[in-house]
C-alpha positions in Angstrom: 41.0 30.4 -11.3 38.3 30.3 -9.2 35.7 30.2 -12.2 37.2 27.8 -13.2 37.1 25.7 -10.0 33.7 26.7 -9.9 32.7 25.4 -13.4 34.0 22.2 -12.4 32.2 22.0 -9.5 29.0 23.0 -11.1 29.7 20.2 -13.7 30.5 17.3 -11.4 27.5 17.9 -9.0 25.8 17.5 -12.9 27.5 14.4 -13.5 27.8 13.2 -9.8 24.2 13.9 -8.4 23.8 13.8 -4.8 23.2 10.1 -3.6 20.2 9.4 -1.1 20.9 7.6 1.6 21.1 4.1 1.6 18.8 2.0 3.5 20.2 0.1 6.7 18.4 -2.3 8.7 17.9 0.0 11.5 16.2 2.7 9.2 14.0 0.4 8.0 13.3 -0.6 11.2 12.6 2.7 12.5 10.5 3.0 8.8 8.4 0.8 10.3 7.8 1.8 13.5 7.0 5.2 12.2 4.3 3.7 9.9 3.0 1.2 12.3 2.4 4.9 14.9 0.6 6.4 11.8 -1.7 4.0 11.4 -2.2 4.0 15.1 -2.4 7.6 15.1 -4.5 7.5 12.0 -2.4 9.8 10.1 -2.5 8.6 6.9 -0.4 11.0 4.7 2.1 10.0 7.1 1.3 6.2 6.7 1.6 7.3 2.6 4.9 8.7 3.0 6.3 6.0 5.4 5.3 3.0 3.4 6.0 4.9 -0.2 10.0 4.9 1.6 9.7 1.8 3.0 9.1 0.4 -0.7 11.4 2.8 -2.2 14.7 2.5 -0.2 14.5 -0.5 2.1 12.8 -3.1 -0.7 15.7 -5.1 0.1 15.0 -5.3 3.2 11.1 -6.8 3.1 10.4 -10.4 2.7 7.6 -11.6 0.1 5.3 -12.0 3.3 5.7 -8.3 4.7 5.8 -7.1 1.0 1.9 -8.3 0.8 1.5 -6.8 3.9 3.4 -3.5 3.0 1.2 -2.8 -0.2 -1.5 -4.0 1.9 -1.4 -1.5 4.5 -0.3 1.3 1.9 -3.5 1.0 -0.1 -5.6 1.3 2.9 -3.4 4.5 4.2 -4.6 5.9 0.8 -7.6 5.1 0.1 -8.3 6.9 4.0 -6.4 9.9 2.9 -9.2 9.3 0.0 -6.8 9.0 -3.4 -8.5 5.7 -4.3 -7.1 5.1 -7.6 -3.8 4.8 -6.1 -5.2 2.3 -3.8 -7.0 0.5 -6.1 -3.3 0.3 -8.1 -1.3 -0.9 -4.6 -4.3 -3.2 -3.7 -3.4 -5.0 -7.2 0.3 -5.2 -6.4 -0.4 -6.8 -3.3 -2.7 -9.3 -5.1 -0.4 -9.6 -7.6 1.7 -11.4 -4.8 -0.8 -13.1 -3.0 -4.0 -13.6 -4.8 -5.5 -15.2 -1.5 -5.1 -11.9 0.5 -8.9 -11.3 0.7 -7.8 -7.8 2.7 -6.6 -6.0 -0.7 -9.6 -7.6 -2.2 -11.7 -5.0 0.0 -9.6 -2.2 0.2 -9.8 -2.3 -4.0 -13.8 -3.3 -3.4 -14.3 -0.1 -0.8 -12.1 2.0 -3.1 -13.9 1.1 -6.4 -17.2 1.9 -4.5 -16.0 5.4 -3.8 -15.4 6.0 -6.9 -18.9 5.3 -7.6 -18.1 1.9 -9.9 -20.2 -0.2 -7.6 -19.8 -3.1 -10.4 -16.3 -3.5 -9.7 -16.5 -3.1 -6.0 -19.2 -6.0 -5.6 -17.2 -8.3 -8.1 -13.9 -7.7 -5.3 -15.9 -8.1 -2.7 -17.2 -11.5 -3.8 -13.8 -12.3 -4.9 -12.9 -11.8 -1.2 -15.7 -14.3 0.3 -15.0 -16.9 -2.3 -11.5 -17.0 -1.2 -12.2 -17.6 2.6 -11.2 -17.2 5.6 -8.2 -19.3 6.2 -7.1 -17.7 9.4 -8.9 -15.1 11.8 -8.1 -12.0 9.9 -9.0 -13.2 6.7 -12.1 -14.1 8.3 -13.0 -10.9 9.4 -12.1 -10.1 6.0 -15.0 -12.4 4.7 -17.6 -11.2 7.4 -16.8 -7.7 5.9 -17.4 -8.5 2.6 -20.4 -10.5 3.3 -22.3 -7.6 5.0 -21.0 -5.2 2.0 -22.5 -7.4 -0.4 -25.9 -7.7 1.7 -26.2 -4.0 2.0 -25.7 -3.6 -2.1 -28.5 -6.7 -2.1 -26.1 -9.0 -4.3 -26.0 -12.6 -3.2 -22.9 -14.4 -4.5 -22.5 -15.5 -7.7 
């Protein structure tokens, strides 16, 4: 009898597999105060991990805007815990949303250089000044990109 119970157990955990939790808007809050405190804290397999579930359980819960900002803030959490490629990859998500969001354009352009494929880091990098700045960080964003490109000696195309 109780091999039996014990089979059908075995097979409904099978059929049945355990559910993770759902995302509610306080976990995601507390997601992203705990990523927010990792960047602060510059623990960045932390900010990885955080963001990764934050995209992976709460994606209902962000907006287009905090999206950009999400896969934003993911790429530069790892391209600082150095897995560039994987930055590079987020960086292009988030531009895939917002092809004006100069910041992606340099986490891609600072990944790419690490990577030693300096072609592809200057041509982000003067993507990122020929967009603008249309606000003070995206400014900041262009001064950036400026003094990368004068330290590679490129002037813009």
């Amino acid at each position: 009898m109780y091999r039996y119970l014990a089979a059908v157990i075995l097979i409904l955990l099978n059929v049945f597999p355990a559910v993770a939790e759902e995302c509610t808007l306080n976990s995601y809050g507390s997601l992203v105060t705990e990523a927010r405190n990792a960047d602060v804290g510059r623990n960045w397999a932390k900010s990885v991990e955080s963001y990764n579930r934050m995209l992976n359980e709460c994606a209902a819960f962000i907006n287009t805007a905090d999206l950009v900002k999400t896969y934003d803030a993911l790429s530069v959490a790892l391209m600082m815990n150095e897995n560039y490629a994987a930055a590079i990859d987020n960086a292009k998500k988030c531009l895939e949303l917002d092809n004006r969001y100069n910041s992606c354009m340099m986490t891609a352009s600072r990944s790419y250089e690490k990577l030693g494929d300096l072609d592809m880091a200057i041509s982000y990098a003067q993507a990122a000044v020929e967009v603008g700045g249309y606000d003070d960080y995206s400014s900041a964003v262009v001064i950036l990109a400026k003094d990368f490109l004068k330290k590679q000696g490129k002037m813009l195309k």
